[in-house]
C-alpha positions as CSV (number, residue, x, y, z in Angstrom):
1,X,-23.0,-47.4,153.7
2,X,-18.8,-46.7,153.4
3,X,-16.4,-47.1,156.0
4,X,-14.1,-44.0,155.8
5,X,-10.7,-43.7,156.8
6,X,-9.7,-40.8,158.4
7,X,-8.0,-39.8,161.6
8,X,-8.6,-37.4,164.6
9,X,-5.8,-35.6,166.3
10,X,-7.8,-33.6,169.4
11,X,-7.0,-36.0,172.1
12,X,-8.6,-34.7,175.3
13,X,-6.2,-33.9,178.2
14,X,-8.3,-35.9,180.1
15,X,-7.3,-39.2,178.0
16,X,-4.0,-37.7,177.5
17,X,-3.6,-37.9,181.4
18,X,-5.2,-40.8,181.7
19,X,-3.2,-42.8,179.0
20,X,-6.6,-44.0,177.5
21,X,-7.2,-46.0,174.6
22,X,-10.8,-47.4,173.0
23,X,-12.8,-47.4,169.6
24,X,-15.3,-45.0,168.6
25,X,-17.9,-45.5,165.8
26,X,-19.9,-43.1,164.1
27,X,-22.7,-42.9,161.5
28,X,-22.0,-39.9,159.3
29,X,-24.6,-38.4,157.0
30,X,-23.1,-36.2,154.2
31,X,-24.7,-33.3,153.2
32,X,-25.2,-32.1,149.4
33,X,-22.1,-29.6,149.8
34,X,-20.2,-32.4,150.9
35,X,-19.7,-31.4,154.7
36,X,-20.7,-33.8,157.2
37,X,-24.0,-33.1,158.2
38,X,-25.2,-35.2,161.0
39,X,-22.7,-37.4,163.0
40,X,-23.6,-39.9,166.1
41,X,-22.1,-42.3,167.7
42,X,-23.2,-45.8,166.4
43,X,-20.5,-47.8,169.0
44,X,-19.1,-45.8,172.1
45,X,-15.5,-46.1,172.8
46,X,-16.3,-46.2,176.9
47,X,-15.6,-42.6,177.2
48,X,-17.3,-39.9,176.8
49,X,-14.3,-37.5,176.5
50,X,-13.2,-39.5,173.6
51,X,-16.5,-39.9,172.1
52,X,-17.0,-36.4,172.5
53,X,-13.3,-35.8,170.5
54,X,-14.6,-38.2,168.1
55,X,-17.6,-35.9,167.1
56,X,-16.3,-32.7,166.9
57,X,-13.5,-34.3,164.7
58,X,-16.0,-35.7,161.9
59,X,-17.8,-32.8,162.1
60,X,-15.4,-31.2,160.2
61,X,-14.8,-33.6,157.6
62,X,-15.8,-33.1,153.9
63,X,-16.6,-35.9,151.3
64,X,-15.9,-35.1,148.0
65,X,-17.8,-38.0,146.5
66,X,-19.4,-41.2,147.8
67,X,-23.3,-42.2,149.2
68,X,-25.1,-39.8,151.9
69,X,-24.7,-42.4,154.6
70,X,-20.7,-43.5,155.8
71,X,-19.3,-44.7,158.9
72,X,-16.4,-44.2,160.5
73,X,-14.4,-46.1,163.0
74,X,-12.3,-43.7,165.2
75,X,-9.2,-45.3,167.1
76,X,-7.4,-43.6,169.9
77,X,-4.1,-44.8,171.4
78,X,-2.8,-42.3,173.6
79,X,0.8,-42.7,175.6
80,X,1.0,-41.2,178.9
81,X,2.1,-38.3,179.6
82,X,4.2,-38.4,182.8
83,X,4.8,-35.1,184.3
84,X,8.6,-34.2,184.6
């Protein structure tokens, strides 16, 4: 298994609100086209929002080239958003 490195920019509302942080890690299997295929989280971040964000993000991910199984390791640092 391959750790990939690749980044997610749908922060929930929710987090963005919140001013949330946390770690999510998923187990990605790669389809023959390349697309990922199946995607669950292997690690939680400690919420489900994020996780959630996390998910849909890798789900769109293609892999030109490496083995069917890679992992990913998701972080999310959000700054508060203070209304004005």
């Amino acid at each position: 298994m391959v750790t990939t490195n690749r980044s997610c920019n749908n922060i929930p509302r929710s987090a963005l609100r919140d001013g949330a942080t946390g770690v999510t890690y998923l187990d990605i299997r790669i389809g023959d086209d390349g697309w990922a295929d199946s995607v669950r989280v292997s690690r939680s971040s400690g919420r489900a929002d994020l996780d959630r964000a996390a998910l849909a993000c890798a789900r769109g991910w293609y892999f030109r080239e490496g083995p069917v199984w890679q992992q990913a390791r998701i972080e999310w640092w959000v700054r508060r958003v203070m209304p004005g």
